[in-house]
C-alpha positions as CSV (number, residue, x, y, z in Angstrom):
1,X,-31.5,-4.4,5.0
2,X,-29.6,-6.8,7.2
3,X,-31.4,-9.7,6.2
4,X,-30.6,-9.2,2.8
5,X,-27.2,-8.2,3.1
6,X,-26.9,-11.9,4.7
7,X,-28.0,-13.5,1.9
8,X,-25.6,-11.9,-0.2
9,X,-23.1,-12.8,1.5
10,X,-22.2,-16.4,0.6
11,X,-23.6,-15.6,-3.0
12,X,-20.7,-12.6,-3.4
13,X,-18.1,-15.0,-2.1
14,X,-19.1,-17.7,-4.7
15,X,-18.7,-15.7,-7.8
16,X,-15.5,-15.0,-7.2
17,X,-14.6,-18.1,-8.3
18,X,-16.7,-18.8,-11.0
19,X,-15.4,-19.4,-14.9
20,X,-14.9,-16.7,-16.6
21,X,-17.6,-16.8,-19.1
22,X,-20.1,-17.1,-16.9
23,X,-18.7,-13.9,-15.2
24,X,-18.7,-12.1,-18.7
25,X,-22.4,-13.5,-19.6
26,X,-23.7,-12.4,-15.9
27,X,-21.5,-8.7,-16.9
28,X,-23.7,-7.9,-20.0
29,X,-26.8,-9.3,-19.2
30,X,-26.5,-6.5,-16.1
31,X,-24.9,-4.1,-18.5
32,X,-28.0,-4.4,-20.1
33,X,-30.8,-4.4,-17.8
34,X,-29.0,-1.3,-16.1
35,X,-29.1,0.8,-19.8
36,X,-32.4,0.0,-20.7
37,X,-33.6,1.3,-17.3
38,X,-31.2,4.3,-17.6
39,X,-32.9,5.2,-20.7
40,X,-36.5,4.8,-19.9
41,X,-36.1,6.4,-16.2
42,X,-32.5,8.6,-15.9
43,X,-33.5,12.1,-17.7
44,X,-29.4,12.5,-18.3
45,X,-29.9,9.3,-20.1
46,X,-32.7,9.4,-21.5
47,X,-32.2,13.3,-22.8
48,X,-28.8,11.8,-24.9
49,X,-29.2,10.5,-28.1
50,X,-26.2,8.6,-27.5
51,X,-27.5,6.0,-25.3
52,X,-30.7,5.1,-27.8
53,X,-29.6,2.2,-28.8
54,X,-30.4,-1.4,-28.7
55,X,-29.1,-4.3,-26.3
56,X,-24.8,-4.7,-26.3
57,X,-24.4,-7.6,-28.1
58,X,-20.8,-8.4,-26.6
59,X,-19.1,-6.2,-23.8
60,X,-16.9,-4.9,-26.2
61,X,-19.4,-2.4,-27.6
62,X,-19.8,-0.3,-24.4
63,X,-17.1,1.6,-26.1
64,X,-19.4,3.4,-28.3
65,X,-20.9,4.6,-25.5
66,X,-19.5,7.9,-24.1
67,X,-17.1,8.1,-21.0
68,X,-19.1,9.7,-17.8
69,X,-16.7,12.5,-16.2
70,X,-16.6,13.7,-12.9
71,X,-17.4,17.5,-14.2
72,X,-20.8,16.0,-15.3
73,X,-21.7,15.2,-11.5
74,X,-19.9,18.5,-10.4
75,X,-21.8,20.6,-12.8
76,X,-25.8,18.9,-13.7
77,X,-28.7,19.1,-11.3
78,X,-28.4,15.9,-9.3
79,X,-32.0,15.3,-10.5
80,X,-31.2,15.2,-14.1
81,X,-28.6,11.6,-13.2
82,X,-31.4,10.1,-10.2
83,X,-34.2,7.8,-11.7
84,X,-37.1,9.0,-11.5
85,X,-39.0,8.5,-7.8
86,X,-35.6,8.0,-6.7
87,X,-35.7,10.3,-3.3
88,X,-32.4,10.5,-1.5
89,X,-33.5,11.1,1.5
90,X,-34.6,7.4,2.1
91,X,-31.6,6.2,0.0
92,X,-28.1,5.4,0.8
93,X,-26.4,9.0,-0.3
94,X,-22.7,9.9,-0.1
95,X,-21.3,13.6,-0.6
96,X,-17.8,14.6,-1.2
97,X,-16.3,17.4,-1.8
98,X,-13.4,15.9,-4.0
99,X,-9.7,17.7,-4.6
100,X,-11.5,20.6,-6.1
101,X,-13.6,21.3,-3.2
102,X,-16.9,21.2,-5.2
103,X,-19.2,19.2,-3.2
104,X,-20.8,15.9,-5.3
105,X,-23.7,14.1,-4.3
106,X,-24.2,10.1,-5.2
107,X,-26.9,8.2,-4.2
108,X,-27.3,4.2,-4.2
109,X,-30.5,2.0,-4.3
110,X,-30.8,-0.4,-1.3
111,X,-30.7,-3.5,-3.3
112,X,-26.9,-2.7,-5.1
113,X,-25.8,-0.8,-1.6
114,X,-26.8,-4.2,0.0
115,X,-24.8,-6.2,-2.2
116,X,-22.2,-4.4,-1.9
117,X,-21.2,-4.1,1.6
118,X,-22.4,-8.0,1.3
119,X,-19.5,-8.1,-0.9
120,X,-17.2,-6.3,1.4
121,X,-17.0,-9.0,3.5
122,X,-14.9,-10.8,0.8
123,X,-12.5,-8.1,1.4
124,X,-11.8,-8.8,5.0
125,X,-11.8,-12.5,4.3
126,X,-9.9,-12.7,1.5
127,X,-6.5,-11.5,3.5
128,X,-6.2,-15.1,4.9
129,X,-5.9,-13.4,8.2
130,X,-9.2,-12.1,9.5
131,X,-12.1,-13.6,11.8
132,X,-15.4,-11.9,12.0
133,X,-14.8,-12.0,15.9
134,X,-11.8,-9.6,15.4
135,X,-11.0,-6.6,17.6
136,X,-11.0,-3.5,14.7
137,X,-10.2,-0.2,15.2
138,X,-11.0,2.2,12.2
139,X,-9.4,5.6,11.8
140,X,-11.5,8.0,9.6
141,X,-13.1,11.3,9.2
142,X,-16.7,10.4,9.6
143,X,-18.3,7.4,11.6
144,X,-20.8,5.4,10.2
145,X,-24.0,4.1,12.1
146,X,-23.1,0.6,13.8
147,X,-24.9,-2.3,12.4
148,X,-26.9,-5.0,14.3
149,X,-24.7,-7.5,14.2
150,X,-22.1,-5.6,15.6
151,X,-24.1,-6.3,18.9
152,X,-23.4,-10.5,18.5
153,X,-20.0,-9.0,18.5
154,X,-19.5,-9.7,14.8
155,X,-17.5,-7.8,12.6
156,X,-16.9,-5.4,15.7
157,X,-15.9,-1.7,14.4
158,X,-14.8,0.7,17.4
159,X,-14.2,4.2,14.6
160,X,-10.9,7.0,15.8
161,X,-12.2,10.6,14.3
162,X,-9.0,11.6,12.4
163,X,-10.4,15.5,13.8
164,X,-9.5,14.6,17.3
165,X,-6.0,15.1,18.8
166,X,-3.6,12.7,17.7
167,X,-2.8,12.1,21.3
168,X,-6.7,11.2,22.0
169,X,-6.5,8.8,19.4
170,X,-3.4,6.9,20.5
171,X,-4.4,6.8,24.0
172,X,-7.9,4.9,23.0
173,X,-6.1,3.0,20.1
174,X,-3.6,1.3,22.8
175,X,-6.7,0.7,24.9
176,X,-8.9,-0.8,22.6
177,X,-5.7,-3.3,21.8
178,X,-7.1,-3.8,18.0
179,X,-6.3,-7.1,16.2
180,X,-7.0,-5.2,13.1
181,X,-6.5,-1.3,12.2
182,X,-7.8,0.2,9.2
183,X,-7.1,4.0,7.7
184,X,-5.9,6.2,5.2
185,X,-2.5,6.0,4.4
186,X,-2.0,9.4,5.8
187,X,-3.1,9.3,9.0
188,X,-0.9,5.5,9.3
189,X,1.7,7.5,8.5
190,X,0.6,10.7,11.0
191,X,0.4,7.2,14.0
192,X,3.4,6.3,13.4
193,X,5.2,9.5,14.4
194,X,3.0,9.9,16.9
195,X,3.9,6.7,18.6
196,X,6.7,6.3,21.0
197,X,8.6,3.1,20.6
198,X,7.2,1.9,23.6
199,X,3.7,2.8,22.3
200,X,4.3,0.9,19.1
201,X,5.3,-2.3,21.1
202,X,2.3,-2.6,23.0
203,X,0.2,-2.2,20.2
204,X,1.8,-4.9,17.9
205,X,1.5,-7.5,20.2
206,X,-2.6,-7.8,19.3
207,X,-2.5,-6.5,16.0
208,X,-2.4,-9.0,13.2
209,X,-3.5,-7.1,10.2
210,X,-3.4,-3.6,8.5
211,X,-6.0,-2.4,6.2
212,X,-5.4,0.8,3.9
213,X,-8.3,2.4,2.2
214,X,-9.3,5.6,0.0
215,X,-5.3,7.1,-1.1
216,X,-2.5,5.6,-3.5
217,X,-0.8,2.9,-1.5
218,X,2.8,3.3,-3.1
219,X,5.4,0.1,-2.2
220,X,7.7,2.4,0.1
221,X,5.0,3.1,2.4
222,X,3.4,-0.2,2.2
223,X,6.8,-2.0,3.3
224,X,6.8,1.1,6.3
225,X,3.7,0.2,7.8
226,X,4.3,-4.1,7.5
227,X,7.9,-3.0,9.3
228,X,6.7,-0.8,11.7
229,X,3.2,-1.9,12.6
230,X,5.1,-5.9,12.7
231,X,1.7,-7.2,10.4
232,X,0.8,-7.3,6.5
233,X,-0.9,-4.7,4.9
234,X,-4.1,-5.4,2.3
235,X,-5.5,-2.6,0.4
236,X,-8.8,-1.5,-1.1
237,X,-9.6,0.5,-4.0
238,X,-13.1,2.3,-3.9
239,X,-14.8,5.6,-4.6
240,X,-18.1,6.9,-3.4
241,X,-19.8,7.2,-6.9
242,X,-19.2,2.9,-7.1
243,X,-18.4,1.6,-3.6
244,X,-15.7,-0.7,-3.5
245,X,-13.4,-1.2,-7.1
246,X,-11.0,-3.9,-5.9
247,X,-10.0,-5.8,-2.9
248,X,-6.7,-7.6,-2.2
249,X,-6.1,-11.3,-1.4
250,X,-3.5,-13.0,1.2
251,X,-1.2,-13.4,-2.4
252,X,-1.4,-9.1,-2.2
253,X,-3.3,-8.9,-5.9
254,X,-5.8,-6.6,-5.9
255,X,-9.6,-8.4,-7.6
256,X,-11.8,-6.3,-8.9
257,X,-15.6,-6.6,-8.3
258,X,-16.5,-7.7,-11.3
259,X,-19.5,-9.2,-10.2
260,X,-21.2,-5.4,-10.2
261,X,-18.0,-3.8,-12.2
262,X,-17.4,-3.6,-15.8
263,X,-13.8,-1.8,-15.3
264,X,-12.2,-0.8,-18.5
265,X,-8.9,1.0,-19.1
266,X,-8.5,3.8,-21.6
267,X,-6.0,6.1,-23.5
268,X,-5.8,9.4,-23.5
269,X,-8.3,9.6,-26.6
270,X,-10.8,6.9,-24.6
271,X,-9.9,4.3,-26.4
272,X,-9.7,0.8,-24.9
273,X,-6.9,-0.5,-23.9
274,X,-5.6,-4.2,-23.8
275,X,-5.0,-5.5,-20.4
276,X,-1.1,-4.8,-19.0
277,X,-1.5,-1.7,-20.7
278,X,-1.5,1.4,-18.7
279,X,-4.2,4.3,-19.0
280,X,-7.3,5.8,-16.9
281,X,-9.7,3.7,-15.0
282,X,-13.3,3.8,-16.1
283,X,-16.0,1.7,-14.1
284,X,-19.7,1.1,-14.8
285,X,-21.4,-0.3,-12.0
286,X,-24.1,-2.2,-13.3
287,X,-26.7,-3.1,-10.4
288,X,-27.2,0.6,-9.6
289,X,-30.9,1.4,-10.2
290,X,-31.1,5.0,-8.2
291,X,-28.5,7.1,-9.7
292,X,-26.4,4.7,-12.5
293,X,-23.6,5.9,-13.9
294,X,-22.4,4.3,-17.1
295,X,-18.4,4.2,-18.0
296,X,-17.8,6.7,-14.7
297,X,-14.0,8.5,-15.8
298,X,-12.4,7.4,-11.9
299,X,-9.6,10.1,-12.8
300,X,-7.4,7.1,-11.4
301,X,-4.0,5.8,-13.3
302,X,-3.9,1.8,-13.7
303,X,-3.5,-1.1,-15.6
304,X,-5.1,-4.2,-15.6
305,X,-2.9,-6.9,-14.6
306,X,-2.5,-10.5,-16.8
307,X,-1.3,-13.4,-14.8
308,X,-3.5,-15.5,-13.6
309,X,-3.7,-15.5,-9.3
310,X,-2.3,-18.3,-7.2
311,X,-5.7,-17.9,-4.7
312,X,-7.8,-19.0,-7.4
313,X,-10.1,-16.2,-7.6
314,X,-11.6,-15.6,-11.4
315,X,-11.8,-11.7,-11.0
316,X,-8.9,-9.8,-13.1
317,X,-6.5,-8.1,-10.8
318,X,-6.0,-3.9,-11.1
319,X,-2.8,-2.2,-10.4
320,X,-3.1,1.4,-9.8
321,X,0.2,2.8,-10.8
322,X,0.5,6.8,-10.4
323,X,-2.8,8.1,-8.3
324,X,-5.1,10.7,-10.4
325,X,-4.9,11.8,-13.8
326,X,-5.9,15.5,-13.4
327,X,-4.0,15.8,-9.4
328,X,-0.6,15.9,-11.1
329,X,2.4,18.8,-12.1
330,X,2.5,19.4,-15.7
331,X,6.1,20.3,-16.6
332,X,7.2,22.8,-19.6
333,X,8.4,19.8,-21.7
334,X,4.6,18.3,-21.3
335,X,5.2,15.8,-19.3
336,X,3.0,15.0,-16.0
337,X,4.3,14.2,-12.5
338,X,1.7,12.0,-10.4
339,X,1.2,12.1,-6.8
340,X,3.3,8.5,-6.6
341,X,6.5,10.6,-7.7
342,X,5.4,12.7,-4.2
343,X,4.5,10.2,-1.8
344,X,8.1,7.7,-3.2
345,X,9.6,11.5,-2.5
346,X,8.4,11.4,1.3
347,X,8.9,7.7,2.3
348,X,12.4,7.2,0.8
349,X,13.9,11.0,1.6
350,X,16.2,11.3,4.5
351,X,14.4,13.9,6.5
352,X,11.2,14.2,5.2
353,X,7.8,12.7,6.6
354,X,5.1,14.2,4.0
355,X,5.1,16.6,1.2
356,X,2.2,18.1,-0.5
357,X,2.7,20.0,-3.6
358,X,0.8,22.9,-5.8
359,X,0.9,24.6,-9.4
360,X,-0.3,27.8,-9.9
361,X,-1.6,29.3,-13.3
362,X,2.3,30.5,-14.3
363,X,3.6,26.4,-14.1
364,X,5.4,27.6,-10.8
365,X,5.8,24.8,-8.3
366,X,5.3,25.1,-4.8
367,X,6.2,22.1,-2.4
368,X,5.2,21.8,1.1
369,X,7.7,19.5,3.3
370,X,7.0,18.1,6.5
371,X,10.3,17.4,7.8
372,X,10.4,13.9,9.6
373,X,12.0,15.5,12.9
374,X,14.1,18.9,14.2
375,X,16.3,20.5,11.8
376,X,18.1,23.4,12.5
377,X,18.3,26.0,9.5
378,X,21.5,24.6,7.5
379,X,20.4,21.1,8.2
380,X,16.6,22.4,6.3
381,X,18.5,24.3,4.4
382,X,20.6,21.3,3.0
383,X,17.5,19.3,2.9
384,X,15.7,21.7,0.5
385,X,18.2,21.8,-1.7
386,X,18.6,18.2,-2.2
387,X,14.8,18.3,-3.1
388,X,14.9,20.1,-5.9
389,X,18.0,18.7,-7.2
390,X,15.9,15.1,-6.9
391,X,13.1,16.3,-8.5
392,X,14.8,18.7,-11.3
393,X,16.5,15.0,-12.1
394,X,12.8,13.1,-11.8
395,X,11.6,15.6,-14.2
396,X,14.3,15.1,-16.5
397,X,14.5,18.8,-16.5
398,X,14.6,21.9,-14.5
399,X,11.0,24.3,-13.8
400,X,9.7,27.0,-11.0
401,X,10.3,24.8,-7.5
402,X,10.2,26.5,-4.1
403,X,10.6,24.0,-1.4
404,X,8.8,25.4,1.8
405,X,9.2,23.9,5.1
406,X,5.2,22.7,6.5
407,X,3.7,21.4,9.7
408,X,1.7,18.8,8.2
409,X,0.1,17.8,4.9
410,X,-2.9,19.4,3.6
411,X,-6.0,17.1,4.3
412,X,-9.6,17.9,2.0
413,X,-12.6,18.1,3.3
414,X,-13.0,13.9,2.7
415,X,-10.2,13.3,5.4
416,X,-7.3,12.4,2.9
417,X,-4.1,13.4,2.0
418,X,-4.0,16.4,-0.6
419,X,-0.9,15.6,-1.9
420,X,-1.0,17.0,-5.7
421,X,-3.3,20.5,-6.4
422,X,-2.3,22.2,-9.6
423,X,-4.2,25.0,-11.4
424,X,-2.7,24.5,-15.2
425,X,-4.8,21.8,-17.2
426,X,-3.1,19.0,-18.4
427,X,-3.8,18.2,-22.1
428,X,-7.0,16.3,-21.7
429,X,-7.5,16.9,-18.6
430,X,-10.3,18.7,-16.9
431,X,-10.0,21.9,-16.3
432,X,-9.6,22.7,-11.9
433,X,-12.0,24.4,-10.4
434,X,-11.8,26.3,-7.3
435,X,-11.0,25.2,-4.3
């Protein structure tokens, strides 16, 4: 509801700056009101003897609650997690099919959905950088319906398919002459070889700011698009089961939402963690009434970040250091390899653009190399073989690696990158499922 979403608006941008207290007090007084409704009206909820229990007295004790994984929304009736009377079709409702290929539905209610794409306006203006008058142009696999005040020329959003021809959506990118461009790191990344130099002039004398959404951001490819594009590049964190995670400011720190997040960080075992500690990040969004899902596993590596930020926001800052837990090689010695130690790999390689990589059942390694332009065969040939030795000395030891020259990156059904696919469970980790 537009009006609604209005008065959001300057609410969401005022608690970012409230104290701290506060912020905790408002967190589990929400935490609350969300499980006592999950427990009278969600049947997973209220089926689960786990959740029968009183009012938190202190945030801390929503570890005794059990972590939420993403198997349980592959694998229950989606009625079992909606409240009941909840009816999708007049709610906001995402699908996704996710890097197994298993499709997942999530549905929102309209007052938490309204909040939060209140509170994405935060993200825009929180880069320093942006005016809601702004030229955008937004490449992605789906378009969303325009909104009304898109017609006041507010908030503008003129949406590239990523399913078109790259050369179509050049051509009406250098037309529209954005002031702002938004996309997944992988199709950037596609733009930019698409783009003659010529090309990429013209479009950098309008564009002021880069947004990159919905893949691991890694530092070598965040420096390649502020080079190449000639702007600074903010990123969001977000996921379709909890809308937006974490938004960065002009200072590059990433805030989380804590205003409808409770974001914890866990070990291996799902035990808290201490912040600056590194482990999986679990969210609980706390306003959702429809379909709530309490301490959601994200499958995402991160830690929680200490020091205080110089734009005086109160929300904690989230690092996400290696991409997802379960997309990752497990090596004979036990150790994991994360899709970061891939997508470092493609932006600092001589020769390479992308690289997409797969374990089968055996622990063999197959890697998939885009090469960044023409090599003849002892050019690729000396290219492979570099590859492996870089990864063998990653590794810290050698396993099964064939190094296969690719015409592009595998993309999911969701539009991104599928840079890490492996079919041999990681202690701990959920088991894959088929593709």
């Amino acid at each position: 509801m537009f009006l609604r979403e209005a008065l959001y608006v300057p609410v969401a941008c005022a608690r970012q700056y409230g104290t701290r207290d506060a912020l905790r007090r408002r967190q589990l007084t929400q935490l609350n009101r969300m499980l006592a409704h999950a427990r009278a009206e969600v049947p997973y909820y209220r089926d689960d003897p786990a959740y029968r229990t009183g009012p938190l007295r202190s945030l801390d004790e929503v570890a005794r609650l059990p972590v939420l994984s993403k198997e349980v929304l592959r694998g229950r009736p989606l009625e079992e997690l909606l409240a009941d009377g909840a009816d999708p079709a007049r709610l906001p409702t995402f699908r996704t099919s996710g890097s197994t290929g298993r499709r997942v539905t999530v549905v929102h209610d309209t007052h938490s959905h309204d909040y939060h794409m209140a509170a994405c306006v935060r993200r825009f203006l929180a880069t320093g950088r942006y005016l809601p008058t702004h030229r955008l142009s937004h490449i992605r696999p789906f378009a969303p319906p325009s909104r009304r005040f898109e017609r006041i020329g507010l908030f503008r959003r003129h949406v590239l398919l990523t399913d078109r021809p790259m050369d179509d959506i050049k051509a009406e990118l250098l037309t529209a002459r954005p002031q702002v461009l938004i996309g997944y790191p992988v199709h950037l990344r596609a733009l930019l070889r698409a783009l003659t130099p010529a090309e990429l002039a013209v479009l950098r004398r309008t564009l002021r700011l880069v947004m990159t959404e919905s893949e691991l951001l890694v530092d070598a490819h965040r420096a390649l698009f502020e080079k190449e594009f000639g702007a600074p590049v903010h990123d969001e964190y977000s996921a379709f089961e909890v809308l937006n995670i974490a938004y960065e400011c002009r200072h590059g720190r990433a805030h989380l939402a804590e205003d409808r997040l409770l974001v914890e960080i866990l070990d291996a075992e799902g035990r808290p963690l201490p912040d600056g500690a590194e482990g999986r990040v679990v969210a609980t969004a706390f306003m959702e009434r429809a379909m709530p899902l309490v301490r959601y596993d994200l499958g995402d590596v991160g830690r929680i970040e200490t020091r205080p930020c110089p734009c005086g926001r109160r929300f904690r800052t989230l690092r996400l250091t290696a991409g997802r837990v379960n997309d990752s090689v497990l090596l004979p010695t036990g150790r994991q390899l994360y899709p970061d130690t891939f997508l470092h790999l493609a932006a600092t390689f001589p020769g390479i653009a992308e690289c997409g990589v797969h374990q089968d059942r055996t622990g063999a390694v197959r890697l998939d190399v885009v090469p960044s332009g023409p090599l003849d065969g002892d050019a690729w040939a000396g290219v492979a073989e570099a590859v492996r030795e870089r990864l063998h000395t990653v590794a810290g030891c050698a396993f099964p690696l064939e190094v296969v020259r690719a015409e592009r990156v595998e993309i999911t059904a969701g539009g991104k990158g599928r840079f890490v696919t492996s079919e041999l469970a990681a202690p701990g980790a959920e088991p894959a499922g088929p593709a």
